[in-house]
C-alpha positions in Angstrom: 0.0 0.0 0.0 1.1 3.3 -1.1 1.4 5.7 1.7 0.0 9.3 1.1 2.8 11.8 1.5 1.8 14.8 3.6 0.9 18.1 2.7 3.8 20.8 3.2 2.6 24.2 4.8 2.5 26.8 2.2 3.3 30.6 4.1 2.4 33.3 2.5 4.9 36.4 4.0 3.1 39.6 3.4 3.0 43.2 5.0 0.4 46.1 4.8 2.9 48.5 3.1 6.7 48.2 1.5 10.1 48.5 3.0 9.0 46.4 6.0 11.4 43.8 5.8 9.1 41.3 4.2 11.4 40.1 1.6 14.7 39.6 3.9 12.6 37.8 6.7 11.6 35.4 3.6 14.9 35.0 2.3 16.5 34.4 5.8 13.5 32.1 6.6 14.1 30.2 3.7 17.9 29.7 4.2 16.9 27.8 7.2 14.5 26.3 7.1 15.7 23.0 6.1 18.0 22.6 8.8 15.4 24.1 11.6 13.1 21.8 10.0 14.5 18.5 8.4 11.6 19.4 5.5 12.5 21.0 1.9 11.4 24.1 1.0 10.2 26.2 -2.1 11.1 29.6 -2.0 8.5 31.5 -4.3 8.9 35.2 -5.3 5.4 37.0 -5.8 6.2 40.6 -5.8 6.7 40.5 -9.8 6.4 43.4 -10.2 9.5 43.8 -8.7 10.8 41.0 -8.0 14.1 40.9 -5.4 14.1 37.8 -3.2 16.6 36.4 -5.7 19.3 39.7 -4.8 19.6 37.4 -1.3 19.3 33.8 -1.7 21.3 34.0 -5.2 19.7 31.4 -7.0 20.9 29.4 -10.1 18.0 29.7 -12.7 17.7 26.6 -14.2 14.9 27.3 -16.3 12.7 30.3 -17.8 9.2 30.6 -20.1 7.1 33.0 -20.6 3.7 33.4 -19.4 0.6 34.0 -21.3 -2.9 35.2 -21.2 -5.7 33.7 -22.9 -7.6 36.7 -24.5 -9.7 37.2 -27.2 -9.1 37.9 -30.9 -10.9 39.1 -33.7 -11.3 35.7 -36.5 -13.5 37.0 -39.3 -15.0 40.5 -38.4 -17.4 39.5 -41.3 -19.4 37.0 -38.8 -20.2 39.1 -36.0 -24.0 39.0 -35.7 -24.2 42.9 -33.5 -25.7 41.0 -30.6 -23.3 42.5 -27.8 -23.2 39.5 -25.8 -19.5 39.9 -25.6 -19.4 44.0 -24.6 -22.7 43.2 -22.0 -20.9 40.6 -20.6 -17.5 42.3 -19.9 -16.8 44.5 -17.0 -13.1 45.9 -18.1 -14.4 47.2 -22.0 -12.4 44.8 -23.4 -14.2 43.7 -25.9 -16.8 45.7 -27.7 -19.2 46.4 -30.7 -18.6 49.8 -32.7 -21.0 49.6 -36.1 -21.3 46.2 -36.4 -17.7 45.3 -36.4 -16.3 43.1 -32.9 -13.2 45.3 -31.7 -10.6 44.0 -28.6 -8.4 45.7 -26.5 -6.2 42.9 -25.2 -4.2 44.4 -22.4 -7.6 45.4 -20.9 -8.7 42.0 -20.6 -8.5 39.8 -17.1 -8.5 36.3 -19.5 -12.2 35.5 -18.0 -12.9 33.8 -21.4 -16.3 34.6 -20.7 -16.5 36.8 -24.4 -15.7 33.5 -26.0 -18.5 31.4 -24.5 -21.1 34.0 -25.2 -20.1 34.3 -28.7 -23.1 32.7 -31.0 -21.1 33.4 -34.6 -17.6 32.1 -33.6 -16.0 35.6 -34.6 -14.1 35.7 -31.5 -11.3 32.9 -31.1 -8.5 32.5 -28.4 -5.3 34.2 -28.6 -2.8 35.4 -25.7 -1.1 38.1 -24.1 2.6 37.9 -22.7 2.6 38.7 -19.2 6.0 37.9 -18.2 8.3 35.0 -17.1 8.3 32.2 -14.7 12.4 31.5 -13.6 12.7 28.3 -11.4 15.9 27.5 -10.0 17.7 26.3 -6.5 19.7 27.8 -4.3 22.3 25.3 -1.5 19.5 25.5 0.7 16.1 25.7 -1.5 14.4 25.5 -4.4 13.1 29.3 -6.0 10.4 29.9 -8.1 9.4 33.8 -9.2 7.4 35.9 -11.5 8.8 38.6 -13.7 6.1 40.7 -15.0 6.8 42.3 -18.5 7.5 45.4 -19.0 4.4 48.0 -19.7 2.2 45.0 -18.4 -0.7 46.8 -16.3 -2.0 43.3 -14.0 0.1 41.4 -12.1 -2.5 39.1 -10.8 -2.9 36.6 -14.0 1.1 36.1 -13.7 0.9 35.3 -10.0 -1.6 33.2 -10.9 0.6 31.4 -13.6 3.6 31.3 -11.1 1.6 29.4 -8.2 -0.1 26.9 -10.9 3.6 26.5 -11.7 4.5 25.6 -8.1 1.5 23.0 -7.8 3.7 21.2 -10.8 7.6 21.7 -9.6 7.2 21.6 -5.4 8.7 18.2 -4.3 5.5 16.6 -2.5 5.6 17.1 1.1 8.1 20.5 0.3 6.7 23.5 2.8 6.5 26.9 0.5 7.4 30.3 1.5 5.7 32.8 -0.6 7.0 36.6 -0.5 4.0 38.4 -0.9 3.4 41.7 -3.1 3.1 44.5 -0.5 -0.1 45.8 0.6 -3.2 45.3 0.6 -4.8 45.3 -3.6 -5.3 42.8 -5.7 -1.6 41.2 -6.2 -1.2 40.4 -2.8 -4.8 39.2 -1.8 -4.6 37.0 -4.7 -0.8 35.3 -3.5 -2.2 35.3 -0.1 -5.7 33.3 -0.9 -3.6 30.9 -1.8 -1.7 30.3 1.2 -2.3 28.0 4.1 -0.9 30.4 6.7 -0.2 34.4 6.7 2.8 36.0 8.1 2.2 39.7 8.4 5.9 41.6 8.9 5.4 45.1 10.4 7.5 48.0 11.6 6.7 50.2 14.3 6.1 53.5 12.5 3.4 55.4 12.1 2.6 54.8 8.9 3.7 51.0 9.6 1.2 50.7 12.1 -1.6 52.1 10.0 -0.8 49.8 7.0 -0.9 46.9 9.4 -4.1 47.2 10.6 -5.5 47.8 6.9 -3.6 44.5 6.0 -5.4 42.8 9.4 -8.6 43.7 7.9 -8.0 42.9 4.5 -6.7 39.5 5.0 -8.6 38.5 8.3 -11.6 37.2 5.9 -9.6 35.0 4.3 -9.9 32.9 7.0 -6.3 32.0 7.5 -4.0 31.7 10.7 -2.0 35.1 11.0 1.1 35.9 12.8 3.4 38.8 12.9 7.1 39.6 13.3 7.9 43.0 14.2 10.9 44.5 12.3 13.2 47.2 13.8 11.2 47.1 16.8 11.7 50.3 18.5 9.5 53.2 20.3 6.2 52.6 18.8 6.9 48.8 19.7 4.2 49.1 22.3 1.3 50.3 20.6 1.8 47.4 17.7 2.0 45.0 20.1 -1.0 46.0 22.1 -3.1 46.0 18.3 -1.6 42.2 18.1 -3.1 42.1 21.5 -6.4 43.3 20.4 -6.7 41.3 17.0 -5.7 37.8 19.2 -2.1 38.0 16.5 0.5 36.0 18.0 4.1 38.1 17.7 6.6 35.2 16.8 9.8 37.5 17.1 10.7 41.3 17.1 13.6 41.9 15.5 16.1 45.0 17.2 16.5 48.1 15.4 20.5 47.3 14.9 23.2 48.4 13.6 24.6 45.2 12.7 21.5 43.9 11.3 21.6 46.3 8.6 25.4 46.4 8.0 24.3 42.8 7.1 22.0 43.1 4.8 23.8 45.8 3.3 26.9 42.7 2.4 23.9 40.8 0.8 23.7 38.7 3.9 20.8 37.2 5.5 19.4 37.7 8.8 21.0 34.7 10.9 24.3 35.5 9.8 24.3 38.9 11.8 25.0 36.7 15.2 24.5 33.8 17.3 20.8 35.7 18.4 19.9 36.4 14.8 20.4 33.1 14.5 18.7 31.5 17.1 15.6 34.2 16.2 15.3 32.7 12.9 15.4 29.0 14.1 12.3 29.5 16.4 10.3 31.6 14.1 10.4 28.8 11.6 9.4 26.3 13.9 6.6 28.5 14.9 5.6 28.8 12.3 5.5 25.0 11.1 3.0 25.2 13.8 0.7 27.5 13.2 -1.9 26.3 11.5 -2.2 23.5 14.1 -2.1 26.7 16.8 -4.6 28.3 15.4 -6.9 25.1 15.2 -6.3 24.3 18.9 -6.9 27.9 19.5 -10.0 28.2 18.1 -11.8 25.4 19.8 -10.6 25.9 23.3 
């Protein structure tokens, strides 16, 4: 008998606003996690529009395609019966009727297909859009897997979409995934965190820090999915974060000092764990926190 390989945990690290630290708290989580954990790992890069996980885990790229779009095209113009199905039916004015002739505007469309089915004449067909490309490669210490988004491309979410179909193909079964989120709160990174099995929120103590937390709290928070939150260059408005994580039942898995030799670190291209024997030990425990989570969360909730 064939024994069913379980599911890895799939984190999705995201933050209400940018410069929070999101992206080396993945990268440093994902340099470790192996060894904290004794479980591979997938390191997936989300933010494509502008992708930098890769600038600290260095990976080897492997392999690279491009990523398309289904969207309609015009086939014979000749056939188009002037019903309107397809312009009633769209929401973005992607496709439309002007004197009895079908006319498309491609990088308007979402790839719904829904134009397509409602067609009665056949005049509109499938073509495709480039949105970017998908690189996978592996680092000593993880596989990577990120989204590039083309140049002049105006929607990020079909490409994330395209990169986290990809994973479902290239994770080793049983891997955990850590996802580095788009900052926050819009489409791109609701639709990477929808996805995810667990939610890592990384804030910073600032005033506008603190606000973009709590608009990431009540964005994600109907999602449904266990939250924690690391607090990055903790520091004098410490205290009121903490007492919001307080109020929102948020477990804090590590603050993280506003130091010196943190940031002389990351300025080398190093990752958190190597600024010191603390960093270190941070890092180990907030990825075996984390393992747990979703199990914490359960418990929690029927206590």
């Amino acid at each position: 008998m064939t024994r069913a390989v379980k599911k890895g945990l799939r984190l999705a690290i995201a933050s209400g606003k940018g410069g929070t630290g999101k992206t080396t708290v993945t990268a440093a989580l994902a340099s470790i996690w192996s060894q904290a954990l004794c479980r591979p790992v997938v390191a997936v890069d989300c933010d494509v529009e502008e992708p930098n996980l890769h600038l600290f885990l260095r990976p080897v790229i492997r392999r690279a395609e491009t990523a398309k779009l289904e969207v309609p095209m015009v086939a014979e113009a000749a056939l188009c019966a002037d019903c309107a199905a397809c312009r009633e039916l769209c929401q973005f004015g992607a496709v439309t009727v002007m004197a009895g002739k079908p006319l498309v505007f491609p990088e308007m469309c979402h790839g719904c297909g829904g134009c397509l089915a409602v067609c009665p004449t056949g005049v509109l067909v499938a073509g495709s859009r480039e949105l970017g490309r998908i690189e996978e490669g592996a680092t000593e210490t993880a596989s990577y897997l990120a989204g590039r988004l083309r140049i002049g491309e105006a929607q990020s979410p079909p490409l994330i979409r395209a990169v986290l179909a990809r994973l479902n193909k290239v994770a080793e079964p049983g891997a955990d995934v850590l996802i580095d989120a788009p900052p926050g709160v819009s489409c791109p990174a609701v639709t990477t965190v929808s996805g995810a099995d667990a939610v890592l929120l990384v804030a910073e103590p600032t005033p506008f820090g603190i606000h973009d937390f709590e608009l990431a709290v009540e964005a994600f928070t109907p999602l449904h999915k266990p939250m924690a939150v690391v607090i990055n260059r903790s520091g004098p408005g410490t205290p009121e974060l903490l007492a919001l994580c307080r109020g929102h039942n948020l477990p804090v898995l590590a603050e993280i000092a506003s130091d010196r030799t943190v940031a002389e670190t990351y300025a080398r291209g190093g990752l958190l764990h190597e600024a010191g024997a603390h960093y270190r030990a941070v890092c180990f425990a907030l990825a075996r926190s984390l393992a747990e989570l979703p199990q914490t969360a359960r418990e929690a909730a029927h206590a």
